[in-house]
C-alpha positions in Angstrom: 96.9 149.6 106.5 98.9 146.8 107.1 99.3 143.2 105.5 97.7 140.3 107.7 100.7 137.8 109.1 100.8 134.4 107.8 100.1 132.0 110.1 103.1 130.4 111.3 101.7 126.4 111.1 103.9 124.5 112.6 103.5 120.6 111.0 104.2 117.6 113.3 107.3 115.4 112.7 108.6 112.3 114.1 111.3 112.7 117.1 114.0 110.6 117.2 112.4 108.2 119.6 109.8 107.7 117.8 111.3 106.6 114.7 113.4 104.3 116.9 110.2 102.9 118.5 108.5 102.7 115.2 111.5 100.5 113.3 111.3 98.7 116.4 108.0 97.2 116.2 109.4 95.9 112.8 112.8 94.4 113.5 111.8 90.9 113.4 113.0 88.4 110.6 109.3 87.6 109.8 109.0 88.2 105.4 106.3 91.0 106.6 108.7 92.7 108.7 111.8 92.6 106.4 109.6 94.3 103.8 108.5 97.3 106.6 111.5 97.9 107.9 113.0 98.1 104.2 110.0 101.1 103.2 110.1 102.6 106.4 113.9 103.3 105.8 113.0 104.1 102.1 110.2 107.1 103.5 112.7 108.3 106.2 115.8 108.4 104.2 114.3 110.0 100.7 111.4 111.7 101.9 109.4 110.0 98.7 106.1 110.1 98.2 103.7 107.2 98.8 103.1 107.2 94.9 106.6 107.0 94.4 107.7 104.5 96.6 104.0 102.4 95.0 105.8 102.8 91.3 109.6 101.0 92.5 110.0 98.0 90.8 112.8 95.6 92.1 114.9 97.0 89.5 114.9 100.3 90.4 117.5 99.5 93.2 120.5 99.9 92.9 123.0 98.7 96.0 126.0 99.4 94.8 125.4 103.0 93.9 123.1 103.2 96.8 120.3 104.8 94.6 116.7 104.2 93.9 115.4 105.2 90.5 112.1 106.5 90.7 110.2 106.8 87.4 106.6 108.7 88.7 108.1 112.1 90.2 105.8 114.5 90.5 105.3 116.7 86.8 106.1 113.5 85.1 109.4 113.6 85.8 112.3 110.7 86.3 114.9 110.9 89.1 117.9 109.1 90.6 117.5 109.4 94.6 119.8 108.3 96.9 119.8 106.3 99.6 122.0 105.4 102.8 124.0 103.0 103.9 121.3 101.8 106.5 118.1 101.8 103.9 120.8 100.2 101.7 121.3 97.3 104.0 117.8 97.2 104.9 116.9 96.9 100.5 119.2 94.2 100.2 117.8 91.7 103.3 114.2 92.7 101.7 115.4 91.6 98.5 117.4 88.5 99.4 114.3 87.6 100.8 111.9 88.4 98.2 113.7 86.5 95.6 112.6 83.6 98.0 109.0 84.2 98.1 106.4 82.6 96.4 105.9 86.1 94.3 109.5 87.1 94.2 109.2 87.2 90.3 106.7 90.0 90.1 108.5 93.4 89.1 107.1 95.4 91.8 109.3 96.1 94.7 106.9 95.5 97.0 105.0 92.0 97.6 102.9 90.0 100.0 100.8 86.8 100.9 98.5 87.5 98.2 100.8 89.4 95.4 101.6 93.1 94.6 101.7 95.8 97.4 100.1 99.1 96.4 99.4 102.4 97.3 96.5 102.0 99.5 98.6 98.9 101.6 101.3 101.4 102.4 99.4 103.6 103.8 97.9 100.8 105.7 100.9 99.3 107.1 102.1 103.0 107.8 99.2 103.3 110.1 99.1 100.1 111.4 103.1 100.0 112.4 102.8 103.8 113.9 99.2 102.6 116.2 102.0 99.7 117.3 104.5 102.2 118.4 102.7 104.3 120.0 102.6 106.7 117.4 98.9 107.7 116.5 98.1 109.5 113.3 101.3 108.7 111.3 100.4 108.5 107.3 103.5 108.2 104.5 103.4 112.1 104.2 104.4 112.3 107.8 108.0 110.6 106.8 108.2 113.6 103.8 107.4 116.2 106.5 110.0 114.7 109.1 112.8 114.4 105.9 112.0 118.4 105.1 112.5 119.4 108.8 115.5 117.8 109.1 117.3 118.9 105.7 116.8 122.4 106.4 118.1 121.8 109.8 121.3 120.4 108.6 121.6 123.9 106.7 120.1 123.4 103.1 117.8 125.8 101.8 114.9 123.7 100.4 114.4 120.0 99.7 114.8 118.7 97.1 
């Protein structure tokens, strides 16, 4: 008798048009925008979580090493993770601009019209910027998935 076969599921990721398309529909200077672009960038380049990009605080980020601290890993753990020289850019227009804003003092990275940015709100404005590129069923985990594929394309053995 043998063994069944694992299915072989093969889980979507985002094509290089579409992230273009999608940090398109973000590339104004509009606060909102400056704040997208800057997670979007975050998601892509670090394959984080949505709760761990929710738990940055402004003073997690760190330009000149080009790192993020990130404090609520998965099994409790803490983490430096870094971050390119595009999200890095990105960080620091977001934050020159935050510091600006009428809630630029609150700790959390993220901030709107009304005060902090959680959890739920990403995942909202995940959805709402991928329906405006024309990229229908996108969520945060989607960005993890797409980071995955393309580390082990570039040859490593697992992420990390």
């Amino acid at each position: 008798m043998r063994p069944p076969k694992p299915r072989q599921v093969l889980v979507p990721v985002l094509s290089t048009d579409e992230i273009g398309r999608l940090l398109t529909v973000c590339s104004g200077s509009a606060f909102e925008d400056l704040r997208d672009r800057a997670i979007l960038r975050v998601f892509l380049d670090t394959g984080l979580r949505k709760s761990e990009v929710a738990g940055l605080k402004a003073a997690d980020v760190n330009l000149l090493e080009q790192t993020l601290f990130i404090r609520q890993r998965k099994g409790g753990r803490s983490a430096y993770v870094p971050i390119g020289v595009r999200t890095a850019k990105e960080l620091d227009r977001y934050l020159k601009a935050r510091s600006r804003h009428r809630y630029g003092s609150l700790e959390d990275l993220r901030i709107c019209v009304r005060g902090g940015f959680g959890s739920e709100s990403i995942y909202a404005m995940v959805v709402d910027r991928g329906k405006r590129a024309g990229i229908f069923g996108l969520h945060p985990h989607s960005f993890r998935h797409t980071f995955a594929d393309a580390w082990l394309k570039a040859g490593s053995a697992a992420p990390p």
